[in-house]
N, C-alpha and C positions, 0 to 999 in steps of 0.2 A: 394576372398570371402568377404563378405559386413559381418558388425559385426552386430549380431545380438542385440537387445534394451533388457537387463535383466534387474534382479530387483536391478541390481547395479546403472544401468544408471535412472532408476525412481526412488533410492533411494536420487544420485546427486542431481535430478532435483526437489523434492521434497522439499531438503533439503534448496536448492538455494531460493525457492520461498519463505520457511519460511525464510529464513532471512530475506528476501525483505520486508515481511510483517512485520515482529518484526520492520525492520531499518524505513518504512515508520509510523509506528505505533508510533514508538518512538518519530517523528517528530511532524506529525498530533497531540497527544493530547493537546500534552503544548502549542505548536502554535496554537490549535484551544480554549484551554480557555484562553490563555492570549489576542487572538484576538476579542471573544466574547461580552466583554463589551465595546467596543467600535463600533461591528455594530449592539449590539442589540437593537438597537430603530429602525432601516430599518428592522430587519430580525425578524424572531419569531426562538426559539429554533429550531423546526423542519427541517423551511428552511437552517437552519444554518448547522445543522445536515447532510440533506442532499447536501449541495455543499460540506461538510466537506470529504464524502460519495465516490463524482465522485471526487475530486481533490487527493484523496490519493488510491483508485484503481485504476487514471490515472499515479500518480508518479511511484504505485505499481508497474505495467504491464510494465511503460517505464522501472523500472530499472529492472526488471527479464528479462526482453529480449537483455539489457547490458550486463549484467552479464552473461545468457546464457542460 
């Protein structure tokens, strides 16, 4: 018999992603203002903001799906 998915295994998986998020969040901010002053004459806040955006929902998603 094949296991059924409850709210143990959403609660895992849940649980997994938030870390992901906290671990990549923890990286992204400091990295992204100590890296700041140094391309903000190419970049405007915004722009910055958003590669800031796709580079850490990329690192995000690659490490929840490591993890599991």
């Amino acid at each position: 018999m094949g296991r059924v998915k409850g709210s143990r295994m959403l609660d895992r998986t849940v649980i997994s992603r938030l870390i992901c998020v906290a671990l990549v969040a923890a990286v992204m901010l400091p990295t992204g203002h100590v890296l700041f002053p140094y391309v903000s004459h190419m970049l405007s806040d915004m722009q910055f903001q958003a590669i800031e955006a796709v580079v850490g929902a990329t690192v995000g998603f690659g490490l929840s799906a490591i993890v599991g």
